[in-house]
N, C-alpha and C positions, 0 to 999 in steps of 0.2 A: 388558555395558556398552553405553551408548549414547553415542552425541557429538551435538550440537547443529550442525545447520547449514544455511546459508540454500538454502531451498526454492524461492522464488520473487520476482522483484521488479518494481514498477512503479516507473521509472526519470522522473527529470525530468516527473513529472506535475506542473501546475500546477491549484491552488487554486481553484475555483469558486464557493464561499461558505465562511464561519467565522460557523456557529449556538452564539452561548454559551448560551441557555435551550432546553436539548435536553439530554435524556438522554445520558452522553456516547459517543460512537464514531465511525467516519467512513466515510461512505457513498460507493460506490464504485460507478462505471460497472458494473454485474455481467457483460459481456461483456470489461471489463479483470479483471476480478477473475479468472473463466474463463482467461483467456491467459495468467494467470501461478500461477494452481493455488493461487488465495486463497479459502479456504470461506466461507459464509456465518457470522457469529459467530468467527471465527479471528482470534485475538491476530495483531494486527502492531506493527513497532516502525515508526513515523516518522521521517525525519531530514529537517528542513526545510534545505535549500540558501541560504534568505533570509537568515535569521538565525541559525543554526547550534545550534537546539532540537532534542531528542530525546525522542520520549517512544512509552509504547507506551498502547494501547486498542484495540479488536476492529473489525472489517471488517462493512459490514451493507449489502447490495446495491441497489443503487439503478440506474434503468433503464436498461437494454442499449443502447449506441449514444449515452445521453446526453452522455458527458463529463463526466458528474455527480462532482465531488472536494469531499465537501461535509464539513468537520470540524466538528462536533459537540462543545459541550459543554462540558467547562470547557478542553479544551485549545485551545478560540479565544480564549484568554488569551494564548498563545505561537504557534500559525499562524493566518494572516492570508488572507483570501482576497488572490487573486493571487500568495501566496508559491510559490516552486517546492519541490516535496519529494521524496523516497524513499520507497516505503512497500515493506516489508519482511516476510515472510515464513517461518517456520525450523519445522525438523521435526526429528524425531531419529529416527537410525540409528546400527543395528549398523556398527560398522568396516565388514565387505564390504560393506551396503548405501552407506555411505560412498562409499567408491571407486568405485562409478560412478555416482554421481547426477550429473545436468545440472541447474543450477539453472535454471529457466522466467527469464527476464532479458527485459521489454518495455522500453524506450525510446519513449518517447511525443515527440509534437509538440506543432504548433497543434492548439488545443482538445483536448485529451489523447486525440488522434489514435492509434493505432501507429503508428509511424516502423518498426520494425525488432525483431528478435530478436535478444540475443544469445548 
């Protein structure tokens, strides 16, 4: 048996563009992506803080150090550049894998800075 559980997360990242003629997914600083253990092409789930949307589509890395939080596609229907979000990351494991995972937790700043780990 396996359980579902969150692997890693970019915390209060803020919105840097919302492309709706784009293939859709949402492109991601790839040095945040790194820090919180989000693959290239790997299913995340969104939860926008603005307006209280949820949705999921895949992670596609965009440049290291930019800041880059660029949503893609048709979900710039419901996030908004400048919205604050979660983006969300989950894995599965066996029960003992379970019990000792540490989820990767970034908290981000200004200009989706790292602020901290938690």
């Amino acid at each position: 048996m396996f359980v579902k559980l969150l692997k890693g997360k970019l915390h209060q990242a803020t919105v840097t563009e919302a492309k709706l003629h784009y293939v859709g997914s949402i492109a991601l600083d790839s040095a945040l992506m790194e820090a919180a253990g989000i693959l290239p092409y790997e299913a995340v789930l969104i939860s926008d803080l603005t307006n209280g949307e949820r949705l999921e589509t895949y992670a596609v890395p965009a440049e290291a150090d930019s800041g880059r939080i660029a949503v893609l596609g048709a979900a710039a229907h419901l996030i908004k550049q400048n919205d604050r979000i979660i983006i969300l990351s989950f894995g599965y494991y066996t029960p003992e894998e379970a019990r000792k995972l540490k989820p990767k937790v970034v908290v981000l700043g200004a200009n989706n800075k790292i602020e901290r780990y938690e």
